[in-house]
VEXNUDO-53256 format. One line per 4 residues: for each residue y, x, z of N, C-alpha, C, CB. Coordinates in Angstrom, 3 decimals. Last residue first. Glycine has a CB too. Example, Ala and Ser with C-alpha at 12.3 -4.5 7.8 and 13.67 -1.06 7.14 Angstrom:
-2.250,12.850,7.080,-1.060,13.670,7.140,0.030,12.900,7.870,-0.598,14.084,5.725 ~ -5.690,13.190,7.800,-4.500,12.300,7.800,-3.300,13.200,7.800,-4.473,11.308,9.046
REM end
This chain:
34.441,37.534,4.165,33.242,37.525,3.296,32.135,38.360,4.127,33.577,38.211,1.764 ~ 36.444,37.638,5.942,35.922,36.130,5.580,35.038,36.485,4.837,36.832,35.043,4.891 ~ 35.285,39.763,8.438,35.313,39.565,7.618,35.661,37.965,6.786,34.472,40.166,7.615 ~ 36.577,39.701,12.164,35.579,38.891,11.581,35.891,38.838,9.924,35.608,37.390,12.324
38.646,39.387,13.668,38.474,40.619,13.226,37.341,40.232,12.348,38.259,41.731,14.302 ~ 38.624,36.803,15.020,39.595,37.052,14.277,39.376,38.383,13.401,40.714,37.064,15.114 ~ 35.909,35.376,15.012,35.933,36.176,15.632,37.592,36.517,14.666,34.476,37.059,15.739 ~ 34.943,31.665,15.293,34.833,32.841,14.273,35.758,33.775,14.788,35.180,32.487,12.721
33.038,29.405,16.479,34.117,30.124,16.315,33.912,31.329,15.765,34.725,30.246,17.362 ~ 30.125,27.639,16.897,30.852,27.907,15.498,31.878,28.994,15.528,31.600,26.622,14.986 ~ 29.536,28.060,19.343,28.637,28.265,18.304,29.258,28.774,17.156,27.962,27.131,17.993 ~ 31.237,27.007,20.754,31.487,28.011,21.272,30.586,28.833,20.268,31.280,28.012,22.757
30.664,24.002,20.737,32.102,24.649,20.067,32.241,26.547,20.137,33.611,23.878,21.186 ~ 28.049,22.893,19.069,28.776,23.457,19.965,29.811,24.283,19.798,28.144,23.942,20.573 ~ 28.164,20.090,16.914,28.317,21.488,17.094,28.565,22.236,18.065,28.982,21.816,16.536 ~ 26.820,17.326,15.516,26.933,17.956,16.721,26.624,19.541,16.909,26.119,17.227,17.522
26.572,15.615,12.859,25.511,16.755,13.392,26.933,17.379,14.505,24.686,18.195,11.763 ~ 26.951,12.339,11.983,27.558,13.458,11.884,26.372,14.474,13.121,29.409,13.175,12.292 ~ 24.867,9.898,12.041,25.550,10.869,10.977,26.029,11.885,11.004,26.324,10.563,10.491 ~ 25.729,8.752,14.427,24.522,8.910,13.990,24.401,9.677,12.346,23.947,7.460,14.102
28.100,8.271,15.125,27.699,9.610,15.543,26.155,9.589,15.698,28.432,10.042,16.906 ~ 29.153,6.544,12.989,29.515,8.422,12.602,28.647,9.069,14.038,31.908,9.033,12.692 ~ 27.998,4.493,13.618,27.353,4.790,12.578,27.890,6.411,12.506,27.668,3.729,11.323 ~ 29.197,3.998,16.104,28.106,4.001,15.909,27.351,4.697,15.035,27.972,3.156,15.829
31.944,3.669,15.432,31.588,4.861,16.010,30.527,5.015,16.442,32.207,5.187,16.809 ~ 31.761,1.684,13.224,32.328,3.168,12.940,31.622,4.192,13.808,33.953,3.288,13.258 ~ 30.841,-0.111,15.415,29.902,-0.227,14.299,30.683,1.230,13.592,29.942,-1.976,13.303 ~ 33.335,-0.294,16.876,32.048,-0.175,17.351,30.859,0.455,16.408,31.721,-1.485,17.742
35.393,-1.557,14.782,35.249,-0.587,15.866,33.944,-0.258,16.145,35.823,-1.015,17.042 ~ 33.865,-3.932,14.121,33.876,-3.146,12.814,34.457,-1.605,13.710,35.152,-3.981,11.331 ~ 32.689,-6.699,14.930,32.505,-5.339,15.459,32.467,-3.763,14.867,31.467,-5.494,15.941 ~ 34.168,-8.603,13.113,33.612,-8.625,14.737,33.373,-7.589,15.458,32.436,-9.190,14.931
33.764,-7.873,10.550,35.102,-8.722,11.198,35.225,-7.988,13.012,34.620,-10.968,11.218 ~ 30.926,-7.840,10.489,32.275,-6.343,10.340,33.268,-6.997,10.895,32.931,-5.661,8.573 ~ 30.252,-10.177,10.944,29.737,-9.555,11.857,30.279,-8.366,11.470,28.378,-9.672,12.032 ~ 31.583,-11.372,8.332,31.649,-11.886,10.055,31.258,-10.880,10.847,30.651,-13.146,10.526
30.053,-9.735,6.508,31.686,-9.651,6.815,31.989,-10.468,8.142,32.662,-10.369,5.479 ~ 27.418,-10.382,6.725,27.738,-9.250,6.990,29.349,-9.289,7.026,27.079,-8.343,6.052 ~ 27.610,-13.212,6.144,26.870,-12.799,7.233,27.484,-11.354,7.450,25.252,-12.863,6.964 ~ 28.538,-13.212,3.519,29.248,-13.761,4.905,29.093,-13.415,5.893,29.140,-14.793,5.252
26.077,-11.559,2.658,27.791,-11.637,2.461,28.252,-11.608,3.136,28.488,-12.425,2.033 ~ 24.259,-13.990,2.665,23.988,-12.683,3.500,25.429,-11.760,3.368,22.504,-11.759,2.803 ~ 25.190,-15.956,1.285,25.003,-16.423,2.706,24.795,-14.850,3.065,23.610,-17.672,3.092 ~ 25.002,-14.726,-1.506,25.960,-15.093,-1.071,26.396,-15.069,0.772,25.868,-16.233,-1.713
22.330,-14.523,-1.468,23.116,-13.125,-1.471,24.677,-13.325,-0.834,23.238,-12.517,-3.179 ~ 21.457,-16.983,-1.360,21.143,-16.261,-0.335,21.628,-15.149,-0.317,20.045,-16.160,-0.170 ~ 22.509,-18.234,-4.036,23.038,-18.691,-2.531,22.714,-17.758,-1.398,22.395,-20.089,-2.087 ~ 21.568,-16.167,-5.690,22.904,-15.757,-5.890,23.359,-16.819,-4.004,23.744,-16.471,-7.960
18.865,-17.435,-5.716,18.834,-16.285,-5.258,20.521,-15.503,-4.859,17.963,-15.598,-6.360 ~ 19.424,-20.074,-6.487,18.679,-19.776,-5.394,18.990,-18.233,-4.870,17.197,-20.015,-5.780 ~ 20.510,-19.582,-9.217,21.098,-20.090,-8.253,20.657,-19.640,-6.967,21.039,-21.310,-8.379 ~ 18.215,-18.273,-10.037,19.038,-17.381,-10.240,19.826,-17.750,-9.358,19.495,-17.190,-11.419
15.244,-19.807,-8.479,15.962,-19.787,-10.073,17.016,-18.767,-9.591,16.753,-21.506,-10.824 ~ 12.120,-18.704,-7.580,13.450,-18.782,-7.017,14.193,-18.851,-8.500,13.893,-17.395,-5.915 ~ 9.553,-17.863,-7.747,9.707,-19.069,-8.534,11.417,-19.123,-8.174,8.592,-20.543,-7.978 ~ 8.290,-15.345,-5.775,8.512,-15.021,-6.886,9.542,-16.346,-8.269,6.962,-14.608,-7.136
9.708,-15.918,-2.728,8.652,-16.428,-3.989,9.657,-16.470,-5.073,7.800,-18.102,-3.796 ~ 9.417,-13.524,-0.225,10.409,-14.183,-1.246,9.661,-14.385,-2.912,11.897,-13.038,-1.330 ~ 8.878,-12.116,2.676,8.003,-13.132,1.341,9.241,-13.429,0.387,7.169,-14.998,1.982 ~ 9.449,-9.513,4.339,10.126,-10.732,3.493,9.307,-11.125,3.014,11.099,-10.620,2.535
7.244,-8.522,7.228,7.673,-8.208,5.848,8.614,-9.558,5.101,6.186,-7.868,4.959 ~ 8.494,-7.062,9.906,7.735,-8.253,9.446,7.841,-8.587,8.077,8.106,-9.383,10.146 ~ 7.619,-3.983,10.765,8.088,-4.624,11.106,7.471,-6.244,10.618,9.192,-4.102,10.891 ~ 8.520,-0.800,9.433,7.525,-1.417,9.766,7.835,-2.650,10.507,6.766,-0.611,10.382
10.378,1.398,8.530,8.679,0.596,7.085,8.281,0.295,7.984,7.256,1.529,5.889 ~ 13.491,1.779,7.703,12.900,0.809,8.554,11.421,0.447,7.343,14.229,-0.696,8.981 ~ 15.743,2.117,6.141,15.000,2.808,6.326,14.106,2.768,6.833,15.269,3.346,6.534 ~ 17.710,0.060,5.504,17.285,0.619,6.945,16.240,2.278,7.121,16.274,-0.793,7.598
17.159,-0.655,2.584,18.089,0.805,2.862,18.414,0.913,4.705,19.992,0.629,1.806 ~ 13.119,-0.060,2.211,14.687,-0.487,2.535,15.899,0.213,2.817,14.721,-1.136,3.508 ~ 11.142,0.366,0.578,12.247,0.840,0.074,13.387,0.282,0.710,12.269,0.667,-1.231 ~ 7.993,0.289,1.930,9.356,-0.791,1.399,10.339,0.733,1.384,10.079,-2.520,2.935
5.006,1.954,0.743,6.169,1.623,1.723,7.137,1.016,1.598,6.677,2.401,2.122 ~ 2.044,0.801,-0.866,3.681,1.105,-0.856,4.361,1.397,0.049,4.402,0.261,-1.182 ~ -1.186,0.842,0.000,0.000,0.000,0.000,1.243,0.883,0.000,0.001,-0.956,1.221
REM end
């Protein structure tokens, strides 16, 4: 079996069914409704959700790691 391709990144859990018979309408209402869904809930916690997401992203340096020595070649 495949792994899902989600952009969570997330392969385990409860899988979507979504039948294959959905007309174009059908599918454009639920993209739609998931939209909303996500701009209410940025509306709401769009602070939070920044400093969530950068300090799961950004890599943590010790400061005393990085400094560079003034006598210190730049090459």
């Amino acid at each position: 079996m495949k792994p899902w391709l989600l952009p969570s990144g997330l392969q385990r859990g409860i899988p979507f069914i979504i039948q294959d018979d959905w007309s174009p309408e059908q599918a454009l209402a639920v993209i739609e409704l998931l939209d909303d869904l996500r701009e209410v809930i940025w509306g709401r916690y769009q602070i939070p959700l920044l400093e969530l997401m950068n300090g799961q992203r950004c890599t943590h340096i010790d400061s005393d790691s990085g400094s560079i020595e003034e006598t210190d070649s730049p090459f």
